[in-house]
N, C-alpha and C positions, 0 to 999 in steps of 0.2 A: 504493500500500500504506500502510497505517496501522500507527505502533510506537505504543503507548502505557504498558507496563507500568514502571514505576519512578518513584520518589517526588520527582519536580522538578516535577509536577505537567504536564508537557508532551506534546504529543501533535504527533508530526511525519509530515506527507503529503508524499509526495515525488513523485508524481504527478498532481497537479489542483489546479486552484483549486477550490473548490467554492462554488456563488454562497451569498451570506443571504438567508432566515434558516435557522439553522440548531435541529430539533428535534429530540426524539426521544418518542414518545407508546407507553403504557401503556394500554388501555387492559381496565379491570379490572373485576368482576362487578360492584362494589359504588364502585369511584374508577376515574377517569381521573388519570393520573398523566404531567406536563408538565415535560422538563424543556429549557431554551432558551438559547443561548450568545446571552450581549450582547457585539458585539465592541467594546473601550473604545480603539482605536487606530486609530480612522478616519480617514482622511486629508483635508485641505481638499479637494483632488480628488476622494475617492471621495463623498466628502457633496454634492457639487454634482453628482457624474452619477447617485447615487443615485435611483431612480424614487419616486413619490408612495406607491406602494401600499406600500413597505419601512420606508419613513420613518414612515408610518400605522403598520405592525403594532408597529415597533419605540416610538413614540411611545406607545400603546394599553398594552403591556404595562408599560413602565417607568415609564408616568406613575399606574397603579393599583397597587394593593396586592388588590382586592377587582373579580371580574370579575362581570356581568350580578349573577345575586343568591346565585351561590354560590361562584363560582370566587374559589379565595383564592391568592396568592403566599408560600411562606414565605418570608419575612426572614432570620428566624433560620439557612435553613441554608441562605443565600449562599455558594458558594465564590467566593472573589475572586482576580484576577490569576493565571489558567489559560492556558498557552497551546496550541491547539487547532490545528493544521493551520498552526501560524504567524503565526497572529493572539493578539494578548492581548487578555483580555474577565472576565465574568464570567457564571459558568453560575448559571441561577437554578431555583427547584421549585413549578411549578403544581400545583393539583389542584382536581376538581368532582367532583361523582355523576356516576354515567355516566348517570344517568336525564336529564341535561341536556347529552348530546352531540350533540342535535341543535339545540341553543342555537348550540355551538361550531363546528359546521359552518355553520352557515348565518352566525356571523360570519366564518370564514375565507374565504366566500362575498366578503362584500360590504367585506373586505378586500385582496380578490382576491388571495387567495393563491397561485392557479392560474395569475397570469401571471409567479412567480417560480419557482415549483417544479409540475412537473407531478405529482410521485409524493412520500408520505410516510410516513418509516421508523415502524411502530406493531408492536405488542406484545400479549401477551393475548387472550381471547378475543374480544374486543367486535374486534379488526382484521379478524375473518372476522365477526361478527354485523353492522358498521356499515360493511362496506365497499361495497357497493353505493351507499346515503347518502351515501357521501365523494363515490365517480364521479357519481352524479348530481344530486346540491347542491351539493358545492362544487370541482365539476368536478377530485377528486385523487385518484391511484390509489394505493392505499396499498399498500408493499412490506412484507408479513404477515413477520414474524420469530417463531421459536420464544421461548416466555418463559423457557425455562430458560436457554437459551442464551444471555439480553439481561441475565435477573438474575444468574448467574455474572459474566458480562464487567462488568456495572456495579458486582456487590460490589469485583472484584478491582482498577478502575478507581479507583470511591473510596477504596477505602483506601489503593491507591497515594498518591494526591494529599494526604492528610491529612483535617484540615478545617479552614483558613486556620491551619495552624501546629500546631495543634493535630493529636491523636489521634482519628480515628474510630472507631474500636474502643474499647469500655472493658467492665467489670463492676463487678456491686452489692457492696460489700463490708458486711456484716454485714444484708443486706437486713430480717433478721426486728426491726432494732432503729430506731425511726423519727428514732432524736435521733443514732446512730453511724454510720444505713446514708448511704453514700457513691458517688459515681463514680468507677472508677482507670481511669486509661488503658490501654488494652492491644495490646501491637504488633503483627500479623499480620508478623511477619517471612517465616516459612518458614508460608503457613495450611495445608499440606495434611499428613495429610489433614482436611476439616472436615466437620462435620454441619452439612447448611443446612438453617432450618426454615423457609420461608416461609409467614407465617399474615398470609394477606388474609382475601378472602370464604368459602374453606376452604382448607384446607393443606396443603402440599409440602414432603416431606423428602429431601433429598437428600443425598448419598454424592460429594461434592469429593476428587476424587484430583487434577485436576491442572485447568487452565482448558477443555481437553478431555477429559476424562477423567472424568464424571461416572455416576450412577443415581440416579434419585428410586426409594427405597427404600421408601416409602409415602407414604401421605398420610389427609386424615379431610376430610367434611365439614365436619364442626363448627368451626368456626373465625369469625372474628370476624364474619361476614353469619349465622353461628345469632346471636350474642350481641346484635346490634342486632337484630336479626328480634325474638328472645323479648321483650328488653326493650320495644320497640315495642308487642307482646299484652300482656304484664304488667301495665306502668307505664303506656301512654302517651307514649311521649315519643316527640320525632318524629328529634332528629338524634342522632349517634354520642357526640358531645360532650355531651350532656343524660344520656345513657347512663352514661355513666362518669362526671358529677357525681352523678347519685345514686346509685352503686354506691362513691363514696366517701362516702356518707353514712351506708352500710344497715350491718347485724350479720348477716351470713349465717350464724350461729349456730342464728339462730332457723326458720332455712328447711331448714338441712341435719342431717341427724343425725350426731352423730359418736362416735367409736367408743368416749368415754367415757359418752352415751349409751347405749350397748349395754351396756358393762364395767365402767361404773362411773369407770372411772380408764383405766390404759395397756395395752393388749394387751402385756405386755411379754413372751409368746415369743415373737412376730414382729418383736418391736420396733416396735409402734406405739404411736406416743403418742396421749393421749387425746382429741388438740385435733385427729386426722385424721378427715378427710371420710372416711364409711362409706359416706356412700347421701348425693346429693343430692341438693335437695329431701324426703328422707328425710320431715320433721318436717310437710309439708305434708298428709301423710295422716288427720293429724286435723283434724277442725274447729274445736277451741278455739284450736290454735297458727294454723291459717290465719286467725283473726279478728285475732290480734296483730301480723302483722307487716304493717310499711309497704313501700310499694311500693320505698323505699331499699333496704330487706333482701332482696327483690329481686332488684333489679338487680345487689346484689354477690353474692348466690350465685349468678344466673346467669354470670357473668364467671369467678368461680371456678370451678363448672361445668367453662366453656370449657377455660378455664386449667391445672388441674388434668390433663384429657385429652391436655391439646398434652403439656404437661410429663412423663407419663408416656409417653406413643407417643415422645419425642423421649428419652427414658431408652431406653426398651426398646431402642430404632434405633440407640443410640450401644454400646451393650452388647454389639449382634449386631454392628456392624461394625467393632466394635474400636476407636473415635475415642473420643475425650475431650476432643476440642475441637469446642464447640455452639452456633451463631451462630444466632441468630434474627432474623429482620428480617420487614417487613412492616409495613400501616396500622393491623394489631389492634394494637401497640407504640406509635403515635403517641400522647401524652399520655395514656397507660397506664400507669402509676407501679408501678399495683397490681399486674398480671400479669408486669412484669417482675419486681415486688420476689421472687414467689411463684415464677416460674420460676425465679430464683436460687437461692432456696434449697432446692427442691424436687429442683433436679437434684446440689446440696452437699449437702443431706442423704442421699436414698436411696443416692446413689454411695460417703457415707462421706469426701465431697472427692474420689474419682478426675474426676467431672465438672465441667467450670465452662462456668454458663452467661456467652457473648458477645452484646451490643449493640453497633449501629451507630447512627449518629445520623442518618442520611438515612432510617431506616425501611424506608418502601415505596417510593422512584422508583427503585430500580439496575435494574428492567425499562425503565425511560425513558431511563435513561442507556448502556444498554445498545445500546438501540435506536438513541443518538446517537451513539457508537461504531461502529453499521455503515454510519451513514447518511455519516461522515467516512470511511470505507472506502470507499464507492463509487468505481469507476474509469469 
C-alpha cells in the first residue's frame, strides 16, 4: 500500500520493493508529459549489480537537458530530496509532442527498457491510441489509468510536497497592473471544495469535493490545441512558444470589437466597461481594418479569444456549484503570463472578488505524477 498525503514531502510503501526506473507518462493530445524519480542514495552495492540497460536510461536522461530534437527537461521545476517508497532522489518533468512518440518508443526500445519493466503506468488518451506501439516496438504493456483520477492525485500530491520549500500554489495580485502585478503564495491547506480547470489540448472542469469525491462538470473544446491550431492558419508559426511571443507582441484591439466600439464608452447598466470584448474578431469584418493588422494582433486576440471563454465557463461552473476556490492548471499556463494575468482578473472582477483565480507551478505533469503515484502503488 502507498500513504502519500502530507507535507514532508515522503511517500512510504510498506509492501514491495519496486525495481528502477521509476515513471509515470501522460500522454496528451497535443504533449506527452514525463515525469521520473532519480534515486540520489544509491548504494556502492547497488551501483555494481546494477544492469547496463539502467545505468544507460539513467545516464541518457540526466546527462541531457534537451532529448532527440524536441524533448526538453525542465530544470526549473526540479523537486529535490523526495522520499519515494524509501528511497531519497529527485523527481524531474519531461515533455515532447506527442506527434514524436514514436521517437520515444523506439528509444525505450533500444534502451531496452523491457528487460526492466515489462508494463508502464501512462495516462491520457494517446495510452489507449499508442498502446499497441508500446506492445509491439518497445515490447511494454502499458497499464491505461483514468486522467482525472492521475491529475487529482498528482495536484493533491504536489502540493502536498511544496516546491523545494517553497509554495506551489500562488495568485496574481493586481494582475491588470504590469509594474504592481505580483506572485503570492497561496496554501491549499483544507483545498476542498475546488474548481479544477484543466486547459491542455481542450478543457476539463471539474467539481473536487474530496480526492475521491469528484465531477467534471463540463468542459469546451476550445482550449489551448484551438489557440496553436488558429495561430498556426493565421500567422505561420510552427511551435506553441513562437505562439505566445507574438501574441505578446500584437494589440488585439484592432482585431476584436469592443463594447466601446459599439457604445461609444461603458455599457454602464450592465456594468460593462468599455475596454470589454463584445464580439471577437469582431473588427475583422471589414476590409480596411483586416489590411492593418499584423499577424502579432493576431495571435493575441486569438489567445484572448481562448482565454476569455475558459475564464467565463470556469465563472459560470464556480457560481453553479457554489466554490470560490479556482485552480487552473495545465500546458495552455506554461509560459502564458498573458492568460493567467486575464484569468485573474476576469474571474476578481465579474465575481466582484467573491472568486480568486489559483496557479500551480508544475502546470501540466500532475497526470504524470499521478500516474507515478499508482505505479509506486502497485502490489
Amino acid at each position: 500500500m502507498l500513504s502519500f498525503l502530507g507535507r514532508s514531502g515522503t511517500i512510504t510503501c510498506v509492501s514491495f520493493v519496486l525495481a528502477f526506473p521509476w515513471f509515470g507518462l501522460d500522454i496528451g493530445g497535443t504533449l506527452v508529459k514525463l515525469v521520473y524519480f532519480e534515486p540520489r542514495d544509491i548504494t556502492a552495492e547497488e551501483e555494481q549489480e546494477e544492469v547496463e540497460s539502467l545505468k544507460s536510461i539513467r545516464k541518457y536522461l540526466m546527462s541531457n537537458v534537451a532529448y532527440a530534437q524536441t524533448g526538453l527537461r525542465d530544470l526549473h521545476l526540479e523537486l529535490k530530496d523526495l522520499t519515494l517508497c524509501g528511497r531519497k532522489g529527485n523527481l524531474h518533468f519531461i515533455r515532447f509532442p506527442t506527434h514524436d512518440m514514436s521517437v520515444f518508443i523506439q528509444m525505450a526500445r533500444d534502451k531496452q527498457f523491457s528487460s526492466l519493466h515489462t508494463s508502464l503506468c501512462a495516462t491520457g488518451g494517446g495510452a489507449f491510441k499508442f498502446e499497441e506501439e508500446f506492445l509491439t516496438v518497445g515490447g511494454l504493456q502499458l497499464s491505461k489509468l483514468d486522467e482525472l483520477d492521475c491529475l487529482i492525485k498528482g495536484v493533491l500530491f504536489i502540493e502536498s510536497v511544496g516546491f523545494n520549500g517553497l509554495s506551489q500554489c500562488f495568485y496574481l495580485e493586481n494582475p491588470k497592473d504590469p509594474e504592481k502585478c505580483q506572485k503570492i503564495p497561496y496554501t491549499l491547506k483544507n483545498p476542498y471544495p475546488m474548481l479544477l480547470v484543466n486547459i491542455g489540448s481542450g478543457v476539463s472542469i471539474l467539481a473536487v469535493y474530496s480526492q475521491n469525491d469528484y465531477k467534471r462538470v463540463t468542459g469546451t473544446s476550445l482550449g489551448g490545441g484551438t489557440f496553436f491550431g488558429l495561430c498556426c492558419l493565421l500567422t505561420g508559426c510552427s511551435t506553441f512558444e513562437e505562439a505566445l511571443e507574438m501574441a505578446a507582441l500584437g494589440d488585439s484591439t484592432k482585431v476584436d470589437k469592443l463594447v466601446r466600439d459599439i457604445y461609444g464608452g461603458d455599457y454602464e447598466r450592465f456594468g460593462l466597461p468599455g475596454y470589454a470584448v463584445a464580439s471577437s474578431f469582431g473588427n475583422m469584418m471589414s476590409k480596411e481594418k483586416r489590411d492593418l493588422v499584423s499577424k502579432e494582433d493576431l495571435a493575441r486576440a486569438t489567445l484572448i479569444t481562448i482565454t476569455n471563454n475558459i475564464g467565463s465557463l470556469a465563472r459560470m461552473c464556480a457560481v453553479n456549484e457554489n466554490i470560490s476556490r479556482v485552480v487552473f492548471v495545465g500546458n495552455f499556463l506554461r509560459i502564458n503570463t498573458i492568460s493567467m494575468k486575464l484569468l485573474a482578473f476576469a474571474l476578481d472582477y465579474w465575481s466582484k472578488g467573491q472568486l480568486k483565480a489559483l496557479f500551480l507551478e508544475h502546470e501540466g505533469y500532475f497526470g504524470a505524477v499521478g500516474a507515478l503515484l499508482e505505479l509506486l502503488n502497485t502490489t
